[in-house]
KOLNU-343314 format. One record per residue: chain; x, z, y of N, C-alpha, C in turn; residue in one letter. Coordinates in nm, 3 decimals. Atoms other than C-alpha are relative to their C-alpha. Last residue first. Example, Ala and Ser with C-alpha at 12.3 -4.5 7.8 and 13.67 -1.06 7.14 Angstrom:
- unit	n.x	n.z	n.y	ca.x	ca.z	ca.y	c.x	c.z	c.y	code
- A	-0.082	-0.006	-0.119	1.367	0.714	-0.106	-0.077	0.073	0.109	S
- A	0.089	0.000	-0.119	1.230	0.780	-0.450	0.090	0.000	0.120	A
END
This chain:
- unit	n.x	n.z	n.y	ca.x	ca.z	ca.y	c.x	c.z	c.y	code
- A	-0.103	-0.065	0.095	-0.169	4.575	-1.705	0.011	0.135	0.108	X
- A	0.042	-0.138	0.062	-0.460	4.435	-1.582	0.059	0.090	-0.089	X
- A	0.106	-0.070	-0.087	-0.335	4.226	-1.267	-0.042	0.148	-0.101	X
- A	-0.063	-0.083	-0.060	-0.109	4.090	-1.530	-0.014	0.118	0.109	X
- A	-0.038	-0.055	0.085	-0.361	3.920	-1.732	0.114	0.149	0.032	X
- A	0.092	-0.134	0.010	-0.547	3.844	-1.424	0.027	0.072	-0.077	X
- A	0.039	-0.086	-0.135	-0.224	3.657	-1.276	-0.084	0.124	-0.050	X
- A	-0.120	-0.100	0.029	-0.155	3.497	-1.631	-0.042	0.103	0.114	X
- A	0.016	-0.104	0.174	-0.521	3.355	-1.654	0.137	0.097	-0.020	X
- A	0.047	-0.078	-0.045	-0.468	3.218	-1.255	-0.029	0.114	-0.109	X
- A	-0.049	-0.105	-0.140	-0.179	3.057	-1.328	-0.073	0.090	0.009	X
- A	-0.082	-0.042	0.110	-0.312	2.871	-1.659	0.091	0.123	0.116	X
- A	0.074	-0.081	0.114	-0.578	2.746	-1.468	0.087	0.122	-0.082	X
- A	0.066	-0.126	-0.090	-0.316	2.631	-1.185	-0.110	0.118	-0.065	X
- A	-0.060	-0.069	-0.036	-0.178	2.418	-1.452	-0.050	0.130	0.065	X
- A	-0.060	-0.051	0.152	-0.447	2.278	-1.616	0.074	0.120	0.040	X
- A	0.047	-0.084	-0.014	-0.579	2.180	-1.276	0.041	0.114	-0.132	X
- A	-0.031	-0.073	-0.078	-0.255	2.006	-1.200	-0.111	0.133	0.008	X
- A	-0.124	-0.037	0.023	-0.284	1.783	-1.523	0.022	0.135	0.079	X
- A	0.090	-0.084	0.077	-0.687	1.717	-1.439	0.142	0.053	-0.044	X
- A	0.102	-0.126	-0.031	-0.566	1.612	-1.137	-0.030	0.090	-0.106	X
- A	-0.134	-0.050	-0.079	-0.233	1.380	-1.238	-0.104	0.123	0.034	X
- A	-0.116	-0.072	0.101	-0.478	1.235	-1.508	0.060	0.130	0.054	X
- A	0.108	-0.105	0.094	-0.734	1.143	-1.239	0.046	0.079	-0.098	X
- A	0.032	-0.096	-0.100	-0.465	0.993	-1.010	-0.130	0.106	-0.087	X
- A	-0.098	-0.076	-0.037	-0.350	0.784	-1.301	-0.072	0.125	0.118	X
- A	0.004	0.000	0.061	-0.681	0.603	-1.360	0.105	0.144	-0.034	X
- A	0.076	-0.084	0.071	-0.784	0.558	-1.070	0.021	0.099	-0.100	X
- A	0.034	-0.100	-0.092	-0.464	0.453	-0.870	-0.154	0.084	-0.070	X
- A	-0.112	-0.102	-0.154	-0.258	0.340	-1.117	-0.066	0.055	0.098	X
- A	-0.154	-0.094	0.068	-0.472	0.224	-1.423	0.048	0.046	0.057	X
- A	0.083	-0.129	0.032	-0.755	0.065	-1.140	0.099	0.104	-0.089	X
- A	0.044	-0.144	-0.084	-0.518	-0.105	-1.002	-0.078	0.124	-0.022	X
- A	-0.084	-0.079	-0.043	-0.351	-0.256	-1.311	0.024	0.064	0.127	X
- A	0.025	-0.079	0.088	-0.680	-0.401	-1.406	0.108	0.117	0.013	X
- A	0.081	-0.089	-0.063	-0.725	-0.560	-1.072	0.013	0.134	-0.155	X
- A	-0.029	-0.025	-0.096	-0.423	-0.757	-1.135	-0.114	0.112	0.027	X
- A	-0.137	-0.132	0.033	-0.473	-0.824	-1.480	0.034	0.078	0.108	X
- A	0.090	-0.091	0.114	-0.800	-0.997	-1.372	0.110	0.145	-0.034	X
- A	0.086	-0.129	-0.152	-0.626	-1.152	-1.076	-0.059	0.099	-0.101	X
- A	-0.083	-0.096	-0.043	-0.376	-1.296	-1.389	-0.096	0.060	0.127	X
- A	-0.080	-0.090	0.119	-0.665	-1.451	-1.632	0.125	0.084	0.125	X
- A	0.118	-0.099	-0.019	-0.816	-1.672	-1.284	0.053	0.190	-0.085	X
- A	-0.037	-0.102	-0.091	-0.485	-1.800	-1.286	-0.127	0.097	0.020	X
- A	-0.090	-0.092	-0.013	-0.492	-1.888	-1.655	0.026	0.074	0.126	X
- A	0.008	-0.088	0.086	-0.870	-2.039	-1.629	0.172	0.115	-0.017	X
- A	0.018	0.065	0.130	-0.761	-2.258	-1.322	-0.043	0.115	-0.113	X
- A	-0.040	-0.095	0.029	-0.843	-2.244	-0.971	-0.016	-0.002	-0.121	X
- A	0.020	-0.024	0.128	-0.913	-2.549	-0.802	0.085	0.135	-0.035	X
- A	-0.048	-0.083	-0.021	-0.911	-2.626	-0.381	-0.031	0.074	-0.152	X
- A	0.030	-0.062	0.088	-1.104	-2.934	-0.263	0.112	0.062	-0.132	X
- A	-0.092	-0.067	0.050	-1.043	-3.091	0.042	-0.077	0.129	-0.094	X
- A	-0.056	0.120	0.112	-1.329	-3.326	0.109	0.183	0.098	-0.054	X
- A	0.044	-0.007	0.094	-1.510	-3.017	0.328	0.094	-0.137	-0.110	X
- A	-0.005	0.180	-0.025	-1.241	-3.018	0.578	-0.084	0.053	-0.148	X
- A	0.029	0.036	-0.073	-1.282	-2.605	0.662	-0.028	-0.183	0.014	X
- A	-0.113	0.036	-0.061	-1.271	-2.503	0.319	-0.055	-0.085	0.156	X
- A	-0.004	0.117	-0.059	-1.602	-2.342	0.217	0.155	-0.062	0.061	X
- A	0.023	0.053	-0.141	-1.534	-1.973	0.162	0.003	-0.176	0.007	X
- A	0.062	-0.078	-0.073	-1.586	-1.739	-0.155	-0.061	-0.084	0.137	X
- A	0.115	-0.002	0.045	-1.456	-1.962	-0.426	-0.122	0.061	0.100	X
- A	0.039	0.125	0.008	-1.146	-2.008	-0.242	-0.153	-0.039	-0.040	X
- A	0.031	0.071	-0.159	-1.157	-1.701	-0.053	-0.049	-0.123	-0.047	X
- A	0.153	-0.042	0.036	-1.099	-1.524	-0.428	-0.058	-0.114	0.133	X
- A	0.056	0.076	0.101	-0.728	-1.702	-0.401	-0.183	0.027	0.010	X
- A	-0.010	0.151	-0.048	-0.647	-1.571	-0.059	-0.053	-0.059	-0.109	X
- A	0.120	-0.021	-0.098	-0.830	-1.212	-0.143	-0.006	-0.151	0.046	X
- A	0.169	-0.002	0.082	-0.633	-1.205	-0.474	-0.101	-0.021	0.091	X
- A	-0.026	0.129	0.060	-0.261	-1.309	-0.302	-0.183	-0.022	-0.065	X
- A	0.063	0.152	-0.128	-0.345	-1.038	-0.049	-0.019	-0.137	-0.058	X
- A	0.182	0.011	-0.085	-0.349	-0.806	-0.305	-0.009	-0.065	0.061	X
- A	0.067	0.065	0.126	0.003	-0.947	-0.489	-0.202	0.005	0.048	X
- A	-0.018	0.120	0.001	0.180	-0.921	-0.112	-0.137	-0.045	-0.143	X
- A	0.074	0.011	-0.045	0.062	-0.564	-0.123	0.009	-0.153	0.014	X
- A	0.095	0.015	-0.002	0.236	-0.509	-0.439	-0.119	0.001	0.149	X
- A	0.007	0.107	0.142	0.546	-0.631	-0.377	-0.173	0.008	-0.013	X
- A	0.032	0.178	-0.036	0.551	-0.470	-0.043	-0.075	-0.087	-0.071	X
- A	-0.075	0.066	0.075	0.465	-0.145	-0.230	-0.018	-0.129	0.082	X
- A	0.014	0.066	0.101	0.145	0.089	-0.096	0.163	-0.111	0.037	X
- A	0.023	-0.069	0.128	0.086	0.310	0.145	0.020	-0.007	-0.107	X
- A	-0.114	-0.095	-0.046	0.191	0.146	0.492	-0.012	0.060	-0.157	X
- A	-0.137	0.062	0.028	-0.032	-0.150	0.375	0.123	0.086	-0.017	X
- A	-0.074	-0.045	0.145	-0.335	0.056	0.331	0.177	-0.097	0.015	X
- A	-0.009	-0.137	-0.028	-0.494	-0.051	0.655	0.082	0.092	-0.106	X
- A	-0.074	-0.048	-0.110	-0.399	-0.417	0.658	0.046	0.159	-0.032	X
- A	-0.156	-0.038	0.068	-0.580	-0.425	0.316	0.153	0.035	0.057	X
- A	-0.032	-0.082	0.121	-0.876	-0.335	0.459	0.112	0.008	-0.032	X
- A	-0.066	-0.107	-0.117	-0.782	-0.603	0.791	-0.033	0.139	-0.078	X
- A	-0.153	0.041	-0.017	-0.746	-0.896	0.490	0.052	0.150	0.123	X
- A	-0.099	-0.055	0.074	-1.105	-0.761	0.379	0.152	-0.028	0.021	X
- A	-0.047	0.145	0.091	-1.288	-0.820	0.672	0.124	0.115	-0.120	X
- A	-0.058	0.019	-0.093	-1.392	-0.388	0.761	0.011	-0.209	-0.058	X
- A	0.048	0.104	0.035	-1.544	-0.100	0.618	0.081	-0.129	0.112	X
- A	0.122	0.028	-0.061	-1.282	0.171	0.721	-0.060	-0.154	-0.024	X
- A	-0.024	0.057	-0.163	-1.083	0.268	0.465	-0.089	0.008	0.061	X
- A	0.104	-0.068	-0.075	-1.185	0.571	0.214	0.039	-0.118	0.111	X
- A	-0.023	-0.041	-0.065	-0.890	0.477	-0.041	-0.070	0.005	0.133	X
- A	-0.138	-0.062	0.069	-1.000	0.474	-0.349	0.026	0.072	0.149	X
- A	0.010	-0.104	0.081	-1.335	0.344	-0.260	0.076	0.145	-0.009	X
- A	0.032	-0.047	-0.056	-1.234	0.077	-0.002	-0.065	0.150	-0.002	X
- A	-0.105	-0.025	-0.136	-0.947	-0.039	-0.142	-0.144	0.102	0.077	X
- A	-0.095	-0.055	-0.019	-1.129	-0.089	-0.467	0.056	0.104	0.125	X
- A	0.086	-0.118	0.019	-1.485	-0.274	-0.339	0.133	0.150	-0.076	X
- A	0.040	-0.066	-0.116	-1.255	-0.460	-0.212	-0.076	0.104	0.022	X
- A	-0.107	-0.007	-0.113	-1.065	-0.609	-0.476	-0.032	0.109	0.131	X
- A	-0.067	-0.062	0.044	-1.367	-0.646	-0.702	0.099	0.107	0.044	X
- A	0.108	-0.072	-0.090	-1.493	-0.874	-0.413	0.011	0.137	-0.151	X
- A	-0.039	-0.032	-0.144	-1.165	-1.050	-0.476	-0.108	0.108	0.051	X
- A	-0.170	-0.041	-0.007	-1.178	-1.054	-0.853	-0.022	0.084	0.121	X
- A	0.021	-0.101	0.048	-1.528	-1.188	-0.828	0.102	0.120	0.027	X
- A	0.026	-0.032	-0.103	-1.360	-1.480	-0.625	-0.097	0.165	-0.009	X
- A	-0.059	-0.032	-0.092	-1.166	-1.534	-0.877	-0.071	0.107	0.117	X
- A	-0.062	-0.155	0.018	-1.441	-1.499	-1.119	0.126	0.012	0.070	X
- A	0.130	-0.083	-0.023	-1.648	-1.777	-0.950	0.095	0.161	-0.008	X
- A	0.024	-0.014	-0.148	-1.310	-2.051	-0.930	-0.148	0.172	0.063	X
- A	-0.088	-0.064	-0.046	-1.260	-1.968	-1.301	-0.017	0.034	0.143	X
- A	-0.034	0.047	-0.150	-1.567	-2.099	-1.392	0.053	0.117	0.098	X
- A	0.075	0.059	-0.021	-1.598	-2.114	-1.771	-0.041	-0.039	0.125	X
- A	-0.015	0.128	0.083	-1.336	-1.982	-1.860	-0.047	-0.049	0.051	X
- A	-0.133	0.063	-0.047	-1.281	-1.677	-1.632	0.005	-0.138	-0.052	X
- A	0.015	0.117	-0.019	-1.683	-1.593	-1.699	0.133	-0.127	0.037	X
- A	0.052	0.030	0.064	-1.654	-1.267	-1.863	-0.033	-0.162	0.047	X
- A	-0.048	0.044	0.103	-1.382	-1.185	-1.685	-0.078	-0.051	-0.140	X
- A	-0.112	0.049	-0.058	-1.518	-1.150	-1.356	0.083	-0.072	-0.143	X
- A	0.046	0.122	-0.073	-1.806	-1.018	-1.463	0.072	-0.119	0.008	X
- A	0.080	0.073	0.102	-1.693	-0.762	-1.610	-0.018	-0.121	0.001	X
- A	-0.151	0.002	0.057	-1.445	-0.661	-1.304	-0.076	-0.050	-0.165	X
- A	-0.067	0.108	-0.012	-1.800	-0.707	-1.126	0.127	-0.031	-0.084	X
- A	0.083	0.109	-0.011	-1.973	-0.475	-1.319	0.062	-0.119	0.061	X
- A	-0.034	0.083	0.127	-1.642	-0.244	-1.283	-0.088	-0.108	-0.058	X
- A	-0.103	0.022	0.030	-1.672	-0.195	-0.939	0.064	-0.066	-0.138	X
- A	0.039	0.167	-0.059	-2.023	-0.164	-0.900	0.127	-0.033	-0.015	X
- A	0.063	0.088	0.077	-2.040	0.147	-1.135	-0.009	-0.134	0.043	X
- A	0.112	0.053	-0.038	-1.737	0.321	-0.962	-0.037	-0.112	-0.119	X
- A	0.020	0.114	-0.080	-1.476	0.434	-1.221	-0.104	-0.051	0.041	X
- A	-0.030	-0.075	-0.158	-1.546	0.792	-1.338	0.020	-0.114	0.074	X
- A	0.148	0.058	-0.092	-1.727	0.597	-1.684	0.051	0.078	0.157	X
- A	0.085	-0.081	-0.004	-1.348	0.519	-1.823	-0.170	0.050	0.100	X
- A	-0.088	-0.091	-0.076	-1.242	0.165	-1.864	-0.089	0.111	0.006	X
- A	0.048	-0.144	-0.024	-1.296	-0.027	-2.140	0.056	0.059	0.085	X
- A	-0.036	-0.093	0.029	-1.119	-0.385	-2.102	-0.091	0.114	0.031	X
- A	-0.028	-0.099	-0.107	-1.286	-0.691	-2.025	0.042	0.158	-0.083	X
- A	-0.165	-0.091	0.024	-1.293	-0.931	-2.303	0.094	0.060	0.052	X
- A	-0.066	-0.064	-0.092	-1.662	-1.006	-2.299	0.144	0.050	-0.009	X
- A	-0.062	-0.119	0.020	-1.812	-1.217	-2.575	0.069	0.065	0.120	X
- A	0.068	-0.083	-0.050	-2.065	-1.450	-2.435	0.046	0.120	-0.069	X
- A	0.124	0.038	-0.125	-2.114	-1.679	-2.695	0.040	0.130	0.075	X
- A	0.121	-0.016	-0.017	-1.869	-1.557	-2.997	-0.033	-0.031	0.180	X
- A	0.048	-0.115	-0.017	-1.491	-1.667	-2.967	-0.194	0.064	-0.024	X
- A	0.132	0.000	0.054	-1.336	-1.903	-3.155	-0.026	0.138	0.039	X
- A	0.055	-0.046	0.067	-0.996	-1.957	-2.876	-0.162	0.018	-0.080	X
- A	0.108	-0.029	-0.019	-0.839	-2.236	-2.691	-0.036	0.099	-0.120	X
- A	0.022	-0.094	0.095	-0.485	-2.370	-2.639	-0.141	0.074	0.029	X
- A	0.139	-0.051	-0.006	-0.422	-2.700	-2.510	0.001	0.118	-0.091	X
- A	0.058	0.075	-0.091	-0.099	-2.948	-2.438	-0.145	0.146	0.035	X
- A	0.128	-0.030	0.091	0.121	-2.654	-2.593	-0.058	-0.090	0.111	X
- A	0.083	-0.005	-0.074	0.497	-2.710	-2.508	-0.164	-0.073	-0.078	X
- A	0.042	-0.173	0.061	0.716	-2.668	-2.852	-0.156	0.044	0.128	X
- A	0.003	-0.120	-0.136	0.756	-3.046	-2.848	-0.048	0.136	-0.054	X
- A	-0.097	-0.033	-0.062	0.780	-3.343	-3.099	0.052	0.107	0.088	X
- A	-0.105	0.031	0.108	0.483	-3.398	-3.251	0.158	0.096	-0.010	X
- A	-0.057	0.144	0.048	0.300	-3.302	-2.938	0.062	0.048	-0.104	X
- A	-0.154	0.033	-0.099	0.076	-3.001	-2.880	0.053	-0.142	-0.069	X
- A	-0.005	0.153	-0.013	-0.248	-2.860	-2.965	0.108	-0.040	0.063	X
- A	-0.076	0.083	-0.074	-0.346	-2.479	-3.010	0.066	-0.152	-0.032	X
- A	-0.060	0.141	0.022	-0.591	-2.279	-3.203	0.111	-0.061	0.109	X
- A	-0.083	0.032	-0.083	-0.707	-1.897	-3.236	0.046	-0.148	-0.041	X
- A	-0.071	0.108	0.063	-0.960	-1.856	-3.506	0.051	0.002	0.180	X
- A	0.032	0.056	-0.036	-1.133	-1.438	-3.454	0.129	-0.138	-0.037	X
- A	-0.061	0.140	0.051	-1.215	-1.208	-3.700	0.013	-0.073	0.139	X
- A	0.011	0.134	-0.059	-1.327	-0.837	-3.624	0.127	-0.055	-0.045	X
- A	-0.054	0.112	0.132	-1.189	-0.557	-3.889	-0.120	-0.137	0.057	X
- A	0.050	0.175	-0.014	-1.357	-0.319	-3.617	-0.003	-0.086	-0.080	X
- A	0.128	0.002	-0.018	-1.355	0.056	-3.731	-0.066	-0.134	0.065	X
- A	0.101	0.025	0.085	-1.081	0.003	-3.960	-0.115	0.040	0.057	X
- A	0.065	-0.128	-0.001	-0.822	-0.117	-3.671	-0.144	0.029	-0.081	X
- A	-0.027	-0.135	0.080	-0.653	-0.374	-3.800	-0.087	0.092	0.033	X
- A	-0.054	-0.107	-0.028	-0.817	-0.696	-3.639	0.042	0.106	-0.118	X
- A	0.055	-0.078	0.012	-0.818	-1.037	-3.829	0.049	0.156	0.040	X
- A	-0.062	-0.190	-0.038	-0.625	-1.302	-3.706	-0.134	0.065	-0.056	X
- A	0.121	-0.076	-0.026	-0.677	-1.660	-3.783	0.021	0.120	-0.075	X
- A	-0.030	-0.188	0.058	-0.420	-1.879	-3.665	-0.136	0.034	-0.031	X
- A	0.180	-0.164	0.015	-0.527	-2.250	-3.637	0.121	0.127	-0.074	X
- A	-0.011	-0.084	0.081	-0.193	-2.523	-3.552	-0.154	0.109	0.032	X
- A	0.044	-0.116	-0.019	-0.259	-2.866	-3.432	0.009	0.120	-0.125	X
- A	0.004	-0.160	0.088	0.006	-3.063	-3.410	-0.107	0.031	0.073	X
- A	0.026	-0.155	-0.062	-0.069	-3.424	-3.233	0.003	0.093	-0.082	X
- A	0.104	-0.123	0.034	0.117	-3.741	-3.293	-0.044	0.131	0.056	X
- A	-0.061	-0.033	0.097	0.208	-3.988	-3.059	-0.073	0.102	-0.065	X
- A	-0.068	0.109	0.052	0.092	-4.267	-2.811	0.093	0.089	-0.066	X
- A	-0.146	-0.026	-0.029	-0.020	-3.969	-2.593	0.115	-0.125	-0.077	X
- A	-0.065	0.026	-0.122	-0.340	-4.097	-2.460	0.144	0.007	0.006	X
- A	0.015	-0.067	-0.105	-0.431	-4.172	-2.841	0.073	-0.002	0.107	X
- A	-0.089	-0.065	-0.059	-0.459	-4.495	-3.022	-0.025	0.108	0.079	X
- A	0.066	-0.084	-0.130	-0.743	-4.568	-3.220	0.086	0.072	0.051	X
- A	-0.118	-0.008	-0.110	-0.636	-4.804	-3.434	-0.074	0.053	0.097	X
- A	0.107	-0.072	-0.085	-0.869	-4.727	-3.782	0.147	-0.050	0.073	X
- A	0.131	0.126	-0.076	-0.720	-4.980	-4.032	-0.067	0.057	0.114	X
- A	-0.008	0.088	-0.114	-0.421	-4.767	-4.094	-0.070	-0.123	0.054	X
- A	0.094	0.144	0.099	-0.629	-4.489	-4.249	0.040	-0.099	0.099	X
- A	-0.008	0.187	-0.051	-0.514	-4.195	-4.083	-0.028	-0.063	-0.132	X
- A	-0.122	0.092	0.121	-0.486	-3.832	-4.333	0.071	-0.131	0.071	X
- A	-0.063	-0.124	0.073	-0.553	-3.576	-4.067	0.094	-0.124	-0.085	X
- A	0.047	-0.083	0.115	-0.804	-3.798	-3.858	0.165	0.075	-0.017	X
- A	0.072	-0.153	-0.034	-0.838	-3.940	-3.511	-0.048	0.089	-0.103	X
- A	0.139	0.001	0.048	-0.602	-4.274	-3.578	0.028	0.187	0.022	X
- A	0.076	0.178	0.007	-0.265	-4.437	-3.450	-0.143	0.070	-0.021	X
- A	0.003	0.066	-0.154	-0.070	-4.100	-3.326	-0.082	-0.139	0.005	X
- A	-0.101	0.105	0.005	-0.131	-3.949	-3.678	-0.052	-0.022	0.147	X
- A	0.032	0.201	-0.066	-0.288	-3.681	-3.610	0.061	-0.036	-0.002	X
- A	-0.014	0.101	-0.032	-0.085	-3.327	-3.793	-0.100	-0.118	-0.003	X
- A	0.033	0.112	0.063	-0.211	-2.990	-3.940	0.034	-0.092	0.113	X
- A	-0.036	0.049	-0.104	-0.086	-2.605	-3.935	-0.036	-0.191	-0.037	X
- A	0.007	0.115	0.050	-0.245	-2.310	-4.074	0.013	-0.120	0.086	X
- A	-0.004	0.134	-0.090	-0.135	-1.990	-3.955	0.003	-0.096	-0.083	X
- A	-0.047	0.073	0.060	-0.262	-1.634	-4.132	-0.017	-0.168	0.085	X
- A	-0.027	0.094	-0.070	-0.255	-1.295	-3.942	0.060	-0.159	-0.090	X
- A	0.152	-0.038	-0.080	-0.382	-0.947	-4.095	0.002	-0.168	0.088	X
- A	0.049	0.049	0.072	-0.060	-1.008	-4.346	-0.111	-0.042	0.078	X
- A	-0.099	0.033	0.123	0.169	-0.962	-4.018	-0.093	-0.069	-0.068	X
- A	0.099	0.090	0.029	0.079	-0.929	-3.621	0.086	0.011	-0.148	X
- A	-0.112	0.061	0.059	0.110	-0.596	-3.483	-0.046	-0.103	-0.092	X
- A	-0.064	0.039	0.139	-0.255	-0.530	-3.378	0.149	-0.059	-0.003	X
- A	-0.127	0.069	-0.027	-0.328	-0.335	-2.979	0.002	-0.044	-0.133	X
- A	-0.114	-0.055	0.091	-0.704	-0.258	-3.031	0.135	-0.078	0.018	X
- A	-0.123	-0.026	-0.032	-0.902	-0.356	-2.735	0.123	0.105	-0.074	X
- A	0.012	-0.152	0.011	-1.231	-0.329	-2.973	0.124	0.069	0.106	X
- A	0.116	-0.130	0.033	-1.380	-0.651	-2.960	0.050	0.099	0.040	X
- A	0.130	0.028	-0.180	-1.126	-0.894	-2.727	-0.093	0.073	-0.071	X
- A	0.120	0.039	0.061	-0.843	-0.740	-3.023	-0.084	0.007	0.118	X
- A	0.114	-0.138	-0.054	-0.503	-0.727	-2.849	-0.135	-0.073	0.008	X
- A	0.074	0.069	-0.065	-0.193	-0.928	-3.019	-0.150	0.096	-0.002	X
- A	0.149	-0.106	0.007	0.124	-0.841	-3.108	-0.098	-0.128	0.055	X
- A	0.123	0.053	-0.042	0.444	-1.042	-3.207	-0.095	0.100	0.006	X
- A	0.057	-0.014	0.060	0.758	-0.847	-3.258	-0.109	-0.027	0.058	X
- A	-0.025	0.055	0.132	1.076	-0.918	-3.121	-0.153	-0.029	-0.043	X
- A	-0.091	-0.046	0.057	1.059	-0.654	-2.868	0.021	-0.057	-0.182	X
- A	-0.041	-0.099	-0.073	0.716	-0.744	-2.768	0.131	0.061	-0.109	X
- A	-0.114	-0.052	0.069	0.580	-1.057	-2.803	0.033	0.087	0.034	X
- A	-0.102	-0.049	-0.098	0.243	-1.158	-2.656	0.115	0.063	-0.133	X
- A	-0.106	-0.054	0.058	-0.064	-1.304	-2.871	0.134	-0.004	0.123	X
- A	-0.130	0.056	-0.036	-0.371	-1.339	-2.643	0.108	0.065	-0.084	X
END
């Protein structure tokens, strides 16, 4: 995904989660459908109108990472009207079964991040599954971190509520209602309840920026405080033997 940041386009390699500033390492090629025919050049004998009854841009990027122990490739594309800056379709050339779950360190439970794999290794392809991944992601979290008592997960997250950020307890509950979908049968079976590749993409972020803050951080903040106290006890004996 390319993201802007302070002007300046980036974009974070699905091999190596290298952050790349985007410049030479990044070249866009951009080509027009005629709105009458399903080629590049048309040929006004072909009438093969499309749904939009105008032309289509498509533009191909293709990025190559910086960092010199990857110098992965991948073709980014997108599809839009003639006329418009809104993108009907954007899809990436990824390898089969590339994963573009973030490294996290090995102190994070092993079932925890298997699913958070999981989860994002299939967001495309059926978003509704890795939601609901997400959610059981989600739980296996809360219950880790913070020692609840096993429990439905909406009365888990009950228990932590006092502990944690409106904002963010509203956003957990939002992952357990979405995951549900994939998880639970709707009570009128003919109501049927979609979850799309981009929302699937934000529970993902969502679990990624729990683990960062409460794993991730809290392990820092320890090994920070043992530093310290280390460094206490070496002056102490130093002084002890004076």
């Amino acid at each position: 995904m390319v993201v802007s940041v302070n002007g300046q386009d980036r974009w974070t390699c699905p091999y190596c989660n290298y952050l790349n500033s985007l410049g030479d390492n990044c070249k866009i090629i951009s080509g027009v459908f005629d709105e009458h025919t399903n080629s590049f050049t048309g040929n006004p004998s072909d009438i093969i109108y499309n749904k939009h009854q105008d032309q289509l841009n498509l533009k191909t990027a293709f990025i190559v990472c910086l960092n010199p122990e990857c110098r992965e490739y991948i073709f980014m594309f997108s599809l839009s009207l003639h006329n418009s800056s809104d993108f009907i379709h954007k899809w990436d050339s990824l390898p089969e079964g590339l994963n573009t779950a973030k490294i996290f360190p090995d102190y994070i439970p092993k079932a925890i991040l298997e699913d958070y794999k999981e989860a994002c290794l299939i967001k495309d392809k059926s978003p509704k599954a890795s939601a609901t991944l997400s959610r059981r992601c989600l739980q296996g979290i809360i219950r880790d971190f913070w020692k609840v008592k096993p429990d439905t997960l909406y009365k888990e997250i009950n228990q932590i509520k006092d502990k944690i950020g409106s904002d963010l307890y509203d956003a957990i509950d939002a992952i357990r209602q979405i995951g549900n979908i994939g998880a639970h049968m709707e009570k009128d079976i003919n109501v049927i309840i979609d979850v799309d590749p981009n929302e699937a993409q934000i529970l993902i972020e969502l679990i990624e920026m729990l683990i960062e803050e409460w794993y991730i951080k809290d392990h820092e903040r320890k090994e920070r405080l043992a530093r310290i106290t280390a460094i206490g006890v070496e002056k102490k004996a130093l002084k002890g033997s004076k």
